[in-house]
C-alpha positions in Angstrom: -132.0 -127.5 -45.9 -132.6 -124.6 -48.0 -130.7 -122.8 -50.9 -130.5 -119.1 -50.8 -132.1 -117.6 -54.1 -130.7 -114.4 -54.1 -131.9 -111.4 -56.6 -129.6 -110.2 -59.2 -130.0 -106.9 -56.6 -129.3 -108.7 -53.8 -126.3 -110.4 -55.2 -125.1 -107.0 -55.8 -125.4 -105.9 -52.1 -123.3 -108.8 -51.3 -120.4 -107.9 -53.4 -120.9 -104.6 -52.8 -120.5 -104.9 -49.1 -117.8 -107.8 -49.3 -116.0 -105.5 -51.2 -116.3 -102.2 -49.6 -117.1 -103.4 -46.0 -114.8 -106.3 -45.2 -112.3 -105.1 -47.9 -112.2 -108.2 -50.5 -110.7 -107.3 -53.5 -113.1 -107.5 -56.8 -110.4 -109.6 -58.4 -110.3 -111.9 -55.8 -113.6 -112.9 -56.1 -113.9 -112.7 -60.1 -110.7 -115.2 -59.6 -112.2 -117.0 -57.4 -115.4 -117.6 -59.9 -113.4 -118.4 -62.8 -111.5 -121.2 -61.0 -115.2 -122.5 -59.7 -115.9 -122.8 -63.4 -112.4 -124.2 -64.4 -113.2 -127.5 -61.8 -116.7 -127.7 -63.5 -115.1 -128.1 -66.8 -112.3 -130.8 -65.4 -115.5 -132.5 -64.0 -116.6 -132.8 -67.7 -113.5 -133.4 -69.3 -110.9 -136.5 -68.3 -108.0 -134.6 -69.6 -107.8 -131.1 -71.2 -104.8 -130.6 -72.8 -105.4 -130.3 -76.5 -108.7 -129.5 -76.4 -110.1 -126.1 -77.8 -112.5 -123.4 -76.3 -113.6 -120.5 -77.7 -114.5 -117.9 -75.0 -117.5 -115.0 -75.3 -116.7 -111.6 -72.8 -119.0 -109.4 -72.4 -118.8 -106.1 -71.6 -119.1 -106.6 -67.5 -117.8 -108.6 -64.5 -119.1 -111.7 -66.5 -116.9 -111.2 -69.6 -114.0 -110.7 -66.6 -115.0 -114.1 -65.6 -114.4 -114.9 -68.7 -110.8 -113.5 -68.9 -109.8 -115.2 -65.6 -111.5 -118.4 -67.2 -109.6 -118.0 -70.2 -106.7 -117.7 -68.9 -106.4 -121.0 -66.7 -107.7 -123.1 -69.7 -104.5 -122.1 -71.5 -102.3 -122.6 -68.5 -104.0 -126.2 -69.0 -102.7 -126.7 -72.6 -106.1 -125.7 -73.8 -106.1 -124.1 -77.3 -108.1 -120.8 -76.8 -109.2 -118.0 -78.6 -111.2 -115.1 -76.9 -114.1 -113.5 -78.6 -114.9 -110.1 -76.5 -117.9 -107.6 -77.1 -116.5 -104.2 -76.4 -112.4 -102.8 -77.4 -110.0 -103.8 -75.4 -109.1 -100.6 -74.4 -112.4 -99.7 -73.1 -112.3 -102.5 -70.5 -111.5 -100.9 -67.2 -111.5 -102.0 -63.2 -111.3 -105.6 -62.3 -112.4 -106.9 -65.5 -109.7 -105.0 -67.3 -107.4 -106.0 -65.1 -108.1 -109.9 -65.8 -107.7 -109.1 -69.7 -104.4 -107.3 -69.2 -103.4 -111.3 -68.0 -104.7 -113.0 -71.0 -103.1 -110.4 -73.4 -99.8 -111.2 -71.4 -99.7 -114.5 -72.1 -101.0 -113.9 -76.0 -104.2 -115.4 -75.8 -105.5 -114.5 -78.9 -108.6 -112.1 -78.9 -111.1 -111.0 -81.7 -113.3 -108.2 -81.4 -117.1 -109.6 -81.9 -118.2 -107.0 -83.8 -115.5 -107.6 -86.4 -115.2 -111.2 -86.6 -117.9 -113.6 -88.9 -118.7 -116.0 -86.8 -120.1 -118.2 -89.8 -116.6 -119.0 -90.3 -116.2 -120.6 -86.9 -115.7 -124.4 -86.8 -116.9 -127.2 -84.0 -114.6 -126.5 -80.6 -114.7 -128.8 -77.8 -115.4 -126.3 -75.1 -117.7 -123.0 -75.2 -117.3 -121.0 -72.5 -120.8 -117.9 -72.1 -119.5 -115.0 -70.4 -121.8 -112.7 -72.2 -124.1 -111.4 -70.0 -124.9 -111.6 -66.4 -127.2 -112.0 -63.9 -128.4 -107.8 -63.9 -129.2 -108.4 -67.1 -133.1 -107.6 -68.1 -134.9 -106.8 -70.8 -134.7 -107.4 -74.6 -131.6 -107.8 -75.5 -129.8 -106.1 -78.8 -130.0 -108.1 -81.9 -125.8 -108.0 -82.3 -126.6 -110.2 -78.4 -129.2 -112.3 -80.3 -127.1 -112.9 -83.3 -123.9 -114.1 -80.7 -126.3 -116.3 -79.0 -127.9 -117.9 -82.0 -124.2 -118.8 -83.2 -123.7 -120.4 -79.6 -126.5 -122.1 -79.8 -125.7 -123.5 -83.1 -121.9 -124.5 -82.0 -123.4 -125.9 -79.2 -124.6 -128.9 -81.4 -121.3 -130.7 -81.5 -119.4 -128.5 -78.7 -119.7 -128.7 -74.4 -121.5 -125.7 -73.5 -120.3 -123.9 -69.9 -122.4 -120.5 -68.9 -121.0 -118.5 -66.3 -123.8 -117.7 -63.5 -126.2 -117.7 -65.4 -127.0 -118.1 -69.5 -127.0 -115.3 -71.3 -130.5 -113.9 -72.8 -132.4 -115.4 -69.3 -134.0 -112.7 -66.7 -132.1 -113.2 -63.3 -135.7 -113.0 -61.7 -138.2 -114.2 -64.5 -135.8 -116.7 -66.0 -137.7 -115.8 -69.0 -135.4 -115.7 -72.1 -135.3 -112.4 -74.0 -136.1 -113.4 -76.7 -133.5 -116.1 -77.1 -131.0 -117.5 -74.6 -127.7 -119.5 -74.1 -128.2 -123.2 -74.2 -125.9 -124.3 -71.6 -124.8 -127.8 -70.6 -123.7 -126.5 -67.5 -124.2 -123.5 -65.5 -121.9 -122.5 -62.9 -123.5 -119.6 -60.6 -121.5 -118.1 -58.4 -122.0 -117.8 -54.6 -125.4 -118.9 -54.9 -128.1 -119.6 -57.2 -130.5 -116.9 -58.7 -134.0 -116.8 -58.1 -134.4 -116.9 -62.0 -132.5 -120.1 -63.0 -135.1 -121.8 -60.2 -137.7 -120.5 -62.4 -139.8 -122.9 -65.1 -138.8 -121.1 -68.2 -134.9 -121.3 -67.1 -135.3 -125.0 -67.4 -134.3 -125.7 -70.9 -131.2 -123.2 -71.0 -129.6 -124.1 -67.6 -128.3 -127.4 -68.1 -126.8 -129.0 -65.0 -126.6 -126.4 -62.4 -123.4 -126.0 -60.0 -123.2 -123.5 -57.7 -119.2 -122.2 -56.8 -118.3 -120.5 -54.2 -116.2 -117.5 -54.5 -115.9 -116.0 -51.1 -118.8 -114.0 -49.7 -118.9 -114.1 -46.1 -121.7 -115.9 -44.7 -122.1 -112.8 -42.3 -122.8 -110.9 -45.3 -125.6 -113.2 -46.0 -126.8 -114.1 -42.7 -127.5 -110.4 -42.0 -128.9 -109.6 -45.4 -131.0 -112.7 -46.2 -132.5 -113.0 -49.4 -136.2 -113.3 -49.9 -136.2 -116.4 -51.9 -134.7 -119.8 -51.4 -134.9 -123.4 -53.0 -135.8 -126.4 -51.2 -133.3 -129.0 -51.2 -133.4 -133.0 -50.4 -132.8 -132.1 -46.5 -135.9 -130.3 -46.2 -137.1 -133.8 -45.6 -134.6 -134.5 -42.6 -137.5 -133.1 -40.5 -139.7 -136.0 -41.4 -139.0 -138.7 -37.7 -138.2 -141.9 -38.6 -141.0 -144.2 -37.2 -140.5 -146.0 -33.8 -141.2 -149.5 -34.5 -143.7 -149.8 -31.6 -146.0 -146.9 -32.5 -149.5 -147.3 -33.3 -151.4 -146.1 -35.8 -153.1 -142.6 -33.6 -149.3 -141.3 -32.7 -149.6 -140.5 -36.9 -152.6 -138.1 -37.2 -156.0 -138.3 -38.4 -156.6 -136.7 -42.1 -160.2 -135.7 -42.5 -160.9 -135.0 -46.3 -164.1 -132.7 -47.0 -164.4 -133.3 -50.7 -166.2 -135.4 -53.6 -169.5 -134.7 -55.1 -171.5 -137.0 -58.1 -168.9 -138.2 -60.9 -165.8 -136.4 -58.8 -165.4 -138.5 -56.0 -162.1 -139.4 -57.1 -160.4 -136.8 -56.2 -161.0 -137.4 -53.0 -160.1 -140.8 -52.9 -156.4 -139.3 -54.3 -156.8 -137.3 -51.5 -156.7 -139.3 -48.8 -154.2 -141.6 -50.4 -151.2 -139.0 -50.5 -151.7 -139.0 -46.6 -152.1 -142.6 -46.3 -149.1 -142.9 -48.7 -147.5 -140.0 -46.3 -147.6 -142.0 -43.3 -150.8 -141.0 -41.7 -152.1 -143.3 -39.5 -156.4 -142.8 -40.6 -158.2 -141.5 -43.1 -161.8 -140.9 -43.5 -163.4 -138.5 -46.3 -166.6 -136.6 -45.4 -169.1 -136.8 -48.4 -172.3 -136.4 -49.2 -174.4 -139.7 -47.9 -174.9 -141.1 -51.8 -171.2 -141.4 -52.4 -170.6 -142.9 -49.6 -171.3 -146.3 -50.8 -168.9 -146.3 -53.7 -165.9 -144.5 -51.8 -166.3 -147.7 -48.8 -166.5 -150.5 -51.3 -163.8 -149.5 -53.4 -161.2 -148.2 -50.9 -161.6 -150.5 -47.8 -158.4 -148.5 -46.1 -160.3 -145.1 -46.2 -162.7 -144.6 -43.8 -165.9 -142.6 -44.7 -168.6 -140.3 -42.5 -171.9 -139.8 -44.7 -173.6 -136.6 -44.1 -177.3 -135.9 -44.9 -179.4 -138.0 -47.3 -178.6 -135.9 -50.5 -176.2 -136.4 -53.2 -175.1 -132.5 -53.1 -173.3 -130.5 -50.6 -175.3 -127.6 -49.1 -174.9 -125.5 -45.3 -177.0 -127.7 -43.7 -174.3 -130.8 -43.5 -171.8 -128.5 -41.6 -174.3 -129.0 -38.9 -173.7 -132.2 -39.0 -169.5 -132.2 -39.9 -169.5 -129.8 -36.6 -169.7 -132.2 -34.5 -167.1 -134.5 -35.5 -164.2 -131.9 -36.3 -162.6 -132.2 -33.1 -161.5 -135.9 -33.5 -159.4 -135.0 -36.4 -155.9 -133.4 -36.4 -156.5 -131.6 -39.5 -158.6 -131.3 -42.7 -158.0 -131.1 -46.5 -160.9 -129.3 -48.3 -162.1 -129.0 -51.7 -160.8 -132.0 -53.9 -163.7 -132.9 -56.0 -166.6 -130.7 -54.0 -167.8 -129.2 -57.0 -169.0 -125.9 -58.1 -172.6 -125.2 -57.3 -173.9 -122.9 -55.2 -175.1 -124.7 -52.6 -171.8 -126.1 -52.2 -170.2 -122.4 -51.8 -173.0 -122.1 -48.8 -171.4 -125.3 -47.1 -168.0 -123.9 -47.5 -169.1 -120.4 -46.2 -170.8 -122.3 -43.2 -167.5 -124.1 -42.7 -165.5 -121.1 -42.2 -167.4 -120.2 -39.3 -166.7 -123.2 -37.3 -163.4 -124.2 -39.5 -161.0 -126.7 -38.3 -157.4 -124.9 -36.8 -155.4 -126.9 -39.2 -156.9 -127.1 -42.6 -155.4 -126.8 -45.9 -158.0 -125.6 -48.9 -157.8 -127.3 -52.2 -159.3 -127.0 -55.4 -162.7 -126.4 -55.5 -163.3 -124.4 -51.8 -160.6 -121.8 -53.6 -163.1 -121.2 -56.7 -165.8 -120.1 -54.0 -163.1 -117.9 -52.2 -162.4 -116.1 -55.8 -165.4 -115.5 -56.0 -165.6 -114.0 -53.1 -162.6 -112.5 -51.5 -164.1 -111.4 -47.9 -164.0 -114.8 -47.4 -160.6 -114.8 -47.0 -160.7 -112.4 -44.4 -162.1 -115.3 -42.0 -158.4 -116.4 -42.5 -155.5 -114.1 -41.8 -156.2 -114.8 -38.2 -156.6 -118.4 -38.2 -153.2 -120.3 -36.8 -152.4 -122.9 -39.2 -153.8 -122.7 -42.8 -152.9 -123.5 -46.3 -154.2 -122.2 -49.7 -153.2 -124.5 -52.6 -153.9 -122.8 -56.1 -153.0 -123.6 -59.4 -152.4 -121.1 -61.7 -155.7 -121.3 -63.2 -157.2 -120.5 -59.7 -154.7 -118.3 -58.7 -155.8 -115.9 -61.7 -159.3 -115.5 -60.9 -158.1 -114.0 -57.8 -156.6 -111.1 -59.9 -158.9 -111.5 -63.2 -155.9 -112.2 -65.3 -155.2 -115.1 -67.5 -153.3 -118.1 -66.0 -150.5 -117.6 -68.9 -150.0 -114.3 -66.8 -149.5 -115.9 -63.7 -146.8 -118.0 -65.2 -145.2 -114.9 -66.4 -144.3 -113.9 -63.1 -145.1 -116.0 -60.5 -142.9 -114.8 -57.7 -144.9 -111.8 -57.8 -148.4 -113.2 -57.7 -147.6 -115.2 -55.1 -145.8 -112.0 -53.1 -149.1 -110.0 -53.9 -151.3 -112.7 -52.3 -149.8 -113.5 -49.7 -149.5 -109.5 -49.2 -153.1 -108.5 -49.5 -154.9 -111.9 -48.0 -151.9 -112.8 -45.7 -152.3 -116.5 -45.5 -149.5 -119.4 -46.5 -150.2 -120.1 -50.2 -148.7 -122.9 -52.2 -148.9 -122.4 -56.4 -148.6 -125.1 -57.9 -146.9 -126.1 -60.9 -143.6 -126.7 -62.6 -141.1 -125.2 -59.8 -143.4 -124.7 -57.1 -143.9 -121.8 -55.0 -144.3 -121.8 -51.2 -144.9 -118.4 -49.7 -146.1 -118.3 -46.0 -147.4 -114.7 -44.4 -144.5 -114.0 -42.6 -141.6 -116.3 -44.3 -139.5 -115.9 -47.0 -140.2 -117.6 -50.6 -139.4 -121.2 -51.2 -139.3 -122.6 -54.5 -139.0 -125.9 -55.6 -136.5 -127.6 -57.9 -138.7 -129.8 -60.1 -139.9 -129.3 -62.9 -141.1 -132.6 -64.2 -144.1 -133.4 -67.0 -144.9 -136.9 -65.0 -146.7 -134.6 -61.9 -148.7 -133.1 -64.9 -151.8 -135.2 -64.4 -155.1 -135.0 -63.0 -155.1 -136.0 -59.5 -151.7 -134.9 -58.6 -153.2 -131.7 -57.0 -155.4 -133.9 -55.0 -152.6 -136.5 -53.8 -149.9 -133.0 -52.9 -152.9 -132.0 -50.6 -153.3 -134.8 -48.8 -149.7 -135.4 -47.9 -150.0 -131.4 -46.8 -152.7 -132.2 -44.9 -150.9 -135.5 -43.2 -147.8 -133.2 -42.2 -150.3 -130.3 -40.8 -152.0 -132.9 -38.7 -148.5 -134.2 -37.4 -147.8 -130.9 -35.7 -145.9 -129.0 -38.9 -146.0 -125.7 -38.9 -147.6 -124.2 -42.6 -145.0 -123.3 -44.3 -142.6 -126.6 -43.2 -145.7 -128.6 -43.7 -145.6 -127.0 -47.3 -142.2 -127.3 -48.2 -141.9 -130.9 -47.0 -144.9 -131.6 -49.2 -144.2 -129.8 -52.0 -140.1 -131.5 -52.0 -141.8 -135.3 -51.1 -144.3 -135.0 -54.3 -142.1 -133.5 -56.3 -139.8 -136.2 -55.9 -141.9 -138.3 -56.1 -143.1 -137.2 -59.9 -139.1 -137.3 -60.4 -138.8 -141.1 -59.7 -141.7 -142.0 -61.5 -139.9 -140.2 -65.2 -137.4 -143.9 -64.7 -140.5 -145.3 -65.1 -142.7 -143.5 -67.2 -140.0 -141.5 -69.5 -142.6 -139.9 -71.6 -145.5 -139.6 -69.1 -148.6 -142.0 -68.9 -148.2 -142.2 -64.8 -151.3 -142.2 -62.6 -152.3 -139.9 -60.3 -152.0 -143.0 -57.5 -148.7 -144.0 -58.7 -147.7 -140.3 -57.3 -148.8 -141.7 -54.0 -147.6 -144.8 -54.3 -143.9 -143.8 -54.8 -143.8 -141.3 -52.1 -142.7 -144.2 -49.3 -139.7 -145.6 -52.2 -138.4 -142.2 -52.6 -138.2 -141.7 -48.7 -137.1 -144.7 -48.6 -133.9 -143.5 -51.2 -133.6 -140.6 -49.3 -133.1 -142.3 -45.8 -130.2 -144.7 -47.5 -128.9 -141.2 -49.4 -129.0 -142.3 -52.9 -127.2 -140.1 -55.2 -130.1 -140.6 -57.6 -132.4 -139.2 -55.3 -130.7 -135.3 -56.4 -132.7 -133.8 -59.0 -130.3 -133.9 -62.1 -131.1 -130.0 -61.8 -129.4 -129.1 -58.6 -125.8 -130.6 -58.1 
């Protein structure tokens, strides 16, 4: 259901105490990675013999991947020629040991720092065993120079990088500056928490992860603290008895809308409709009511006051009619004015247990961060920022959010301890007490206004289903996200509604249910 993201740190603790504790030999696993890779590139290739690869080693376990790799593609009748970064005699340990097999068998080697590589003509296969996962930083311009030439093979030659591509941060997934284009990745044991991340995207390629031999009591009694939802995560979604009625599937209430932003409401309560929810009604100010009725005759609507504006006196009102709803969504399309911060201050006083906060109600909380205090005791809450919102909360630019957003999300979570969900290319769940989830997609066609709106309505549908925060979040975040996937068939180069989110969320269940190998992100294999 979920894919460990280990740390390029905690990766090392598992070797380390493979190796040391349970006595597995370094070379065993190294071998082990390089024949992972080798199946990855017979996936690619309907026969190999003849075919040419040139192979970078860095100066590491990754350029001993490299050897081992090396070394089976000849055995294969592959014509190969080794490019290493450091002398051969200074290669030592396991990795030294994997080169003393390829110089046995007369691979031939060139030293990098001696070789032009303007010189070097198109090659079928490229194999990037530069750098590793521990790599940070900014890397040397000799490492920018090898990777530019890479990149420019890469335009008539396959591209394989080993674990990760080298030049990306194993946390960040930033490139630094410039990074291995890869058509594959193959990532050993598991992936790392930087090839999940948005700026990864582009370099990664098709990701496979291999398998080389770490016990899963290693892992189970060091967990890391990130992991990637996967297709299963929705495996906790029931399959609908075909005599239920409409109240066994919740009842959404969205608090949201305001003059000439009504809509987002509307998307709202559509994602939970489109979710599965069995009612919907939206709370709004008594003027909009009108317009939301006529328009939408499957939403249901509760006016409050006489007034087209929000203000503390309607809680008075909402108060009474909280407890006939098993959750609430909001925010979506409140507005900003201060009145309206009054109603949502009001609201926290008498707040609905289950409620997620979208949109606007976090611009008030920013504003205002003892607010937040009225919620790291409540039982089951949601906080959905974008990284716009999410920066006001630290007065720092949303471009600096993006930078690192495993850490904003940590420090949130940290300080305010409630379940927050960033949104944005590759997702971030982080709940108060849970590990990290990230998603997988990364897709432009959820990058329209309204999406937001329709992610927190299906949050809010799951929440009011009995879904704990952070499952009600993941299953969310996964359901949308595939959702925007689906829709790229349609819509290659965006132009998708906000709706249309909604309105695919039943096909791609639907896909999942009959498991439809289309229905894997082409990111995650």
């Amino acid at each position: 259901m979920y894919l460990p993201l280990p740390t390029p740190e905690e990766m090392a603790l598992w070797d380390r105490l493979a190796m040391d504790d349970m006595g597995i030999m370094p070379e065993i696993l190294m071998e082990n990675a390089s024949l992972e890779a080798l199946n990855v590139i017979k996936y690619r290739f309907e026969a190999l013999r003849g075919r040419s690869a040139l192979v970078f080693a860095g100066s590491g376990n990754n350029g001993g991947d490299a050897f081992a790799l090396a070394r089976h593609l000849w055995n294969h009748d592959v014509k190969v020629m080794i490019l290493h970064s450091k002398r051969l005699k200074e290669y030592s340990g396991p990795a030294g040991y994997q080169l003393s097999l390829a110089v046995s068998l007369e691979i031939p080697l060139m030293y990098l720092h001696e070789y032009n590589l303007d010189f070097l003509k198109g090659v079928d296969i490229i194999v990037d065993g530069l750098l590793g996962t521990g790599f940070s930083g900014q890397l040397r311009e000799e490492y920018v120079e090898w990777i530019k030439a890479i990149n420019k093979l890469a335009e008539n030659s396959y591209v394989i990088a080993l674990d990760i591509p080298s030049g990306i941060d194993g946390v960040t997934g930033k490139p630094s500056p410039v990074a291995v284009r890869a058509d594959d990745t193959v990532t050993f044991e598991e992936a790392k928490l930087g090839l999940f991340q948005p700026p990864a995207r582009e370099y990664v390629g098709c990701l496979a992860v291999g398998k080389i031999g770490i016990p899963v009591k290693i892992k189970m009694e060091n967990p890391p603290q990130h992991y990637g939802l996967t297709m299963y995560v929705l495996d906790q979604l029931a399959f609908p008895r075909k005599t239920m009625h409409k109240g066994e599937a919740g009842h959404l209430l969205v608090v949201g809308g305001s003059a000439g932003l009504s809509g987002a409401a509307v998307l709202c309560a559509l994602g939970a409709l489109r979710a599965g929810t069995g009612l919907v009604t939206i709370a709004c100010p008594a003027s909009l009511a009108g317009s939301i009725r006529s328009g939408w005759p499957e939403i249901m609507v509760l006016p409050l006051g006489n007034e087209q504006h929000w203000h503390e006196g309607l809680m008075a009102e909402l108060k009474t009619y909280l407890d006939r709803f098993d959750s609430v969504v909001i925010g979506p399309g409140m507005g900003r004015e201060d009145l309206t911060g009054g109603f949502v201050r009001k609201y926290l006083e008498s707040m609905h247990p289950r409620t997620v906060f979208d949109a606007d109600a976090l611009y008030f909380f920013a504003r205002d961060t003892k607010l937040l205090k009225n919620l790291s005791q409540a039982r089951d809450i949601i906080l959905t920022p974008h990284p716009g919102e999410l920066a006001r909360f630290f007065d720092v630019s949303a471009e600096t959010i993006n930078r690192d957003r495993t850490y904003f999300s940590r420090k949130f979570t940290q300080t305010y301890g409630v379940s927050l969900v960033l949104k944005g290319a590759c997702t971030i769940v982080a709940g108060k007490d849970s590990p990290f989830y990230v998603s997988p997609f990364a897709t432009p066609n959820l990058a329209t206004g309204g999406s937001g709106d329709v992610l927190a309505g299906i949050m809010g549908s799951l929440l009011g289903r009995g879904f704990k925060p952070v499952d009600a979040a993941n299953i969310g975040v996964y359901w949308h996200g595939l959702a925007g996937k689906e829709l790229e068939k349609k819509y290659p180069v965006r132009g998708n509604l906000a709706r249309e989110i909604a309105d695919a969320l039943p096909l791609v269940m639907a896909m999942v249910r009959n498991r439809e190998e289309e229905c894997f992100p082409d990111s995650v294999i």
